[in-house]
C-alpha positions in Angstrom: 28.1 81.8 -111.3 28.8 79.6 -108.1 25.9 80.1 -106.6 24.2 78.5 -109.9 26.6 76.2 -110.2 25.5 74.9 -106.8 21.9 75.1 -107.6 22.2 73.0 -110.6 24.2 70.7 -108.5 21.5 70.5 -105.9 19.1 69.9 -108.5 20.7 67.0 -109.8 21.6 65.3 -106.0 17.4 65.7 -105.2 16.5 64.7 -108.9 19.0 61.0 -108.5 17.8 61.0 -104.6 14.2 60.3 -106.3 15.2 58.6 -109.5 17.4 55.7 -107.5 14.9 54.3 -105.0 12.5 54.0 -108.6 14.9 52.9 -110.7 15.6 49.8 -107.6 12.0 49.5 -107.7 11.9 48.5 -111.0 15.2 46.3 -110.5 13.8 44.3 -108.2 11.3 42.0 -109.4 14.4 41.4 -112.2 16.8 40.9 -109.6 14.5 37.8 -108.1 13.3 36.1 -111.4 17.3 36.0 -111.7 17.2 34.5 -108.0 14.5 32.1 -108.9 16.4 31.1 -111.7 18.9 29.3 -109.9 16.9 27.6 -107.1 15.2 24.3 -107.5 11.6 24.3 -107.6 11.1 23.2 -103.9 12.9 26.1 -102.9 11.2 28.5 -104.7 7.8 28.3 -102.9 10.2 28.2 -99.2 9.2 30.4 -96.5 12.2 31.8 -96.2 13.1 35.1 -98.1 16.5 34.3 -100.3 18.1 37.6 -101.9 20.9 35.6 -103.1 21.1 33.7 -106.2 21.9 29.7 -105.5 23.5 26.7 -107.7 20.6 25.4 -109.1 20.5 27.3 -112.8 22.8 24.9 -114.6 20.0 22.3 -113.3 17.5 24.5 -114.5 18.3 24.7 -118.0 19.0 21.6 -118.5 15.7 20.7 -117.6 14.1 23.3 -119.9 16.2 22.2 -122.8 15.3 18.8 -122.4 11.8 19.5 -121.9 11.3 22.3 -124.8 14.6 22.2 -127.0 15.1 25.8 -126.1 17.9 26.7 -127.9 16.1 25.7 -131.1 12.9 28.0 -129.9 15.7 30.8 -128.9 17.2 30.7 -132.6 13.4 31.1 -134.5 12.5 33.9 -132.2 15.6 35.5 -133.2 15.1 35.1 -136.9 11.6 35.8 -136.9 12.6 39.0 -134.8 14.9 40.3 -136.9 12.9 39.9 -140.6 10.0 41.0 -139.2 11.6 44.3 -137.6 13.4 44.5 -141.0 11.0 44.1 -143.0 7.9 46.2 -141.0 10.3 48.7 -140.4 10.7 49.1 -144.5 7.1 48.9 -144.8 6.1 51.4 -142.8 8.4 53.7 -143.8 7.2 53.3 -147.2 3.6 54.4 -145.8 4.6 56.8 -144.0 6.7 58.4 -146.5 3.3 58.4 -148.8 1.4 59.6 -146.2 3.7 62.5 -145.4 4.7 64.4 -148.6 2.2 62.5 -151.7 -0.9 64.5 -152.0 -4.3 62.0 -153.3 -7.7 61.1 -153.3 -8.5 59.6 -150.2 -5.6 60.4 -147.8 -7.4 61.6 -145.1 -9.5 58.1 -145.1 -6.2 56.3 -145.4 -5.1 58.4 -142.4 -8.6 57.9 -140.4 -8.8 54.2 -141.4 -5.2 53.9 -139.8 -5.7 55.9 -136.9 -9.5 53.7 -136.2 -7.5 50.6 -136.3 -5.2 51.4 -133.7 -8.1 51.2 -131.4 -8.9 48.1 -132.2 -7.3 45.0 -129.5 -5.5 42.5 -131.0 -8.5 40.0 -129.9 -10.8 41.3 -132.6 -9.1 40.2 -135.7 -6.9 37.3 -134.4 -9.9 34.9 -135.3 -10.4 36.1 -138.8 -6.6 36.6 -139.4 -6.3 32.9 -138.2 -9.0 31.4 -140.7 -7.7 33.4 -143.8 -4.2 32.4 -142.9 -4.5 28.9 -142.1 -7.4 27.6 -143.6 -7.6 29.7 -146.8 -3.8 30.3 -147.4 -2.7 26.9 -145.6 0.3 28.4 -144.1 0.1 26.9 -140.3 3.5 26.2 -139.0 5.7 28.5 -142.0 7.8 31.3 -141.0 5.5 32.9 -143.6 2.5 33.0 -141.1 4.8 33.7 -138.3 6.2 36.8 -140.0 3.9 38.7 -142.8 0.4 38.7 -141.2 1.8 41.3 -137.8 4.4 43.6 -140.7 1.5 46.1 -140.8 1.7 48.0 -137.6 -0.6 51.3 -138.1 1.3 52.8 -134.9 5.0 52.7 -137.1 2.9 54.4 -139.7 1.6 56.9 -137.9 5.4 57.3 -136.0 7.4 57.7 -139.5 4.8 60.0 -141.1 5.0 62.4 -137.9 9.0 62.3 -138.8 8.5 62.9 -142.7 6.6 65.4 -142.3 8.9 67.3 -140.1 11.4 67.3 -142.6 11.9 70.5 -145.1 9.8 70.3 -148.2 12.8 72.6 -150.1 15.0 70.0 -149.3 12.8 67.4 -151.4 12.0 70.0 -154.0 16.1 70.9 -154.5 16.2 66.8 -155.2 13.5 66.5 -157.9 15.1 70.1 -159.5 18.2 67.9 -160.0 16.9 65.6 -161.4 16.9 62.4 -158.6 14.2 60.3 -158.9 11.7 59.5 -155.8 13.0 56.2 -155.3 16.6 57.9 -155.2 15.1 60.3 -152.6 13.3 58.2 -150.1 16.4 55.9 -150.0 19.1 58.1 -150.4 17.6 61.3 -148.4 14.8 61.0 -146.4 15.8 57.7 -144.7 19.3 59.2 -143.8 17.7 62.2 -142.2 15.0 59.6 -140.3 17.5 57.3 -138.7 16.8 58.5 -135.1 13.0 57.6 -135.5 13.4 54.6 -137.3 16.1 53.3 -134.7 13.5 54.0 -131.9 10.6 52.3 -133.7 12.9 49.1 -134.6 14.0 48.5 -130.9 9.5 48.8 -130.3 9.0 46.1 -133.2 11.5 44.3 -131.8 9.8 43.9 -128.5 6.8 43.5 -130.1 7.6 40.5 -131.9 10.2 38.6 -128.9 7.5 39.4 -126.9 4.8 37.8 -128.8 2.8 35.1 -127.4 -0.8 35.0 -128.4 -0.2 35.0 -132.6 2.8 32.3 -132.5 0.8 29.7 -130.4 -2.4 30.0 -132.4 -0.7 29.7 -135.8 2.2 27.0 -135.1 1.2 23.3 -133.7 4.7 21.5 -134.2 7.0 21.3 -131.7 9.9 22.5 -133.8 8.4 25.9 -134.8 7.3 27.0 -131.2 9.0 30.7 -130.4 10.7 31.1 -126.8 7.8 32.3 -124.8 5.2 29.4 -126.4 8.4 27.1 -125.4 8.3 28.6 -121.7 4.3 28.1 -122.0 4.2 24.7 -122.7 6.3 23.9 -118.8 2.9 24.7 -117.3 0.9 21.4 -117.3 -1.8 20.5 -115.4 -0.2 18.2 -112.4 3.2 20.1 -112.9 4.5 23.3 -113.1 8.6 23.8 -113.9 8.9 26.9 -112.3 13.2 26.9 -111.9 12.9 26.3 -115.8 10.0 28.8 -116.6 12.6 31.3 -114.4 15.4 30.5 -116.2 13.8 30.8 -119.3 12.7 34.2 -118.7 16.2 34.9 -117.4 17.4 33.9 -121.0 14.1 36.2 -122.8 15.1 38.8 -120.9 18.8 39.6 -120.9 19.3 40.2 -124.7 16.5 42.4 -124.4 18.0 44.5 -121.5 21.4 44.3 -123.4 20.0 45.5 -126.4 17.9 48.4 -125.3 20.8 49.5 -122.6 22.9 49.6 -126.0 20.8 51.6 -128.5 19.0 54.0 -125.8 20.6 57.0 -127.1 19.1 56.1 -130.4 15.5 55.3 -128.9 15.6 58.7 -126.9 16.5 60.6 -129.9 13.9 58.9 -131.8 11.6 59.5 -129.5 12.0 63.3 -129.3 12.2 63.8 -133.0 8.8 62.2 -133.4 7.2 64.2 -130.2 8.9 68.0 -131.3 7.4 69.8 -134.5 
């Protein structure tokens, strides 16, 4: 037993010996945004390598508020963040639910038509999504156009049907012989049961839609609508570039993410597992 003991502890000592240089890796270029953050432009661009954060980040943000009222951008990125995780996270439950345990004409399609449209980029469809949204619907600069057209996301589909249909059928069956309706059993049994996998693809819509850049700058031309990364976008001009605010910015993007994901981890590990075992 002590020998074991001492080769699981060995184990772990070679397995952190490898994981800590990565994991520092991957600090790093965080570390030195957050350094960049709090220098003034000038010294940004310096010859000198600084590892230590300065006084300058007050500065910084001031500058970026006046310049972007980031705050304001801040607050709609949160809003639009959370309905739209709420919201596609409900939807494609609901599909995936279907998917998993209704048998009809045409499923497989559904499932093929699904699957072929995770393979298309983003790039393809933005044009034609832009035209029906803005032209035909006339819903530029709404929360309505920031939200709805991106709460169909074929890869949460595909991720909540893989955990439906890993649940028992006789636990389903037992439900209906007691008379509970369906509704009554999505709701009240098989959303229970998927909270690990629905956790895990929340904190991915999530990111999804903080990080979003492309849809939010194309659909949104007033000032007061712009999300936090079109906010940071607009500091690059064409004679000038505020890089301490653009740095402080992303400082600001960045740390409720980190926050967030460093809280529910245990929840997106779990969820991921349950979707990868069968």
């Amino acid at each position: 037993m002590k020998s074991k003991s001492q080769s699981l502890l060995m184990r772990q000592i070679a397995l952190h010996a490898v994981l800590a240089p990565l994991a520092l890796i991957w600090l790093f270029p965080l570390w030195m945004m957050f350094v960049f953050s709090t220098m003034p432009d000038n010294g940004i661009f310096s010859p000198e390598i600084v590892l230590w954060p300065s006084t300058n980040f007050v500065a910084n943000f001031k500058n970026l508020q006046a310049d972007t009222d980031f705050i304001g951008a801040m607050t709609i990125s949160v809003g639009v963040a959370l309905i739209y995780t709420f919201l596609s996270v409900l939807l494609t439950s609901m599909a995936g639910w279907a998917l998993a345990r209704y048998r009809f004409v045409g499923r497989s399609v559904v499932i093929a038509i699904i699957l072929g449209t995770i393979t298309l980029p983003f790039s393809v469809v933005v044009i034609p999504q832009f035209i029906m949204v803005a032209r035909e619907f006339r819903l530029a600069n709404t929360w309505v156009a920031l939200i709805v057209p991106p709460l169909f996301n074929s890869l949460g589909v595909l991720f909540m049907r893989q955990s439906f249909s890993m649940m028992p059928g006789e636990l389903f069956d037992a439900a209906r012989v007691e008379g509970v309706k369906e509704w009554q059993i999505f709701l009240r049994v098989a959303l229970p049961l998927a909270r690990p996998t629905m956790a895990a693809l929340a904190i991915i819509l999530f990111l999804h839609s903080w990080n979003n850049y492309l849809w939010p700058l194309l659909i949104n031309s007033k000032p007061g609508m712009m999300t936090a990364p079109v906010a940071l976008g607009t500091l690059i001009g064409l004679t000038k570039v505020s890089w301490g605010g653009i740095m402080a910015g992303a400082v600001l993007l960045t740390a409720p993410i980190l926050v967030v994901f460093v809280a529910l981890q245990r929840h997106f590990i779990a969820g991921i597992a349950a979707g990868a075992i069968k």
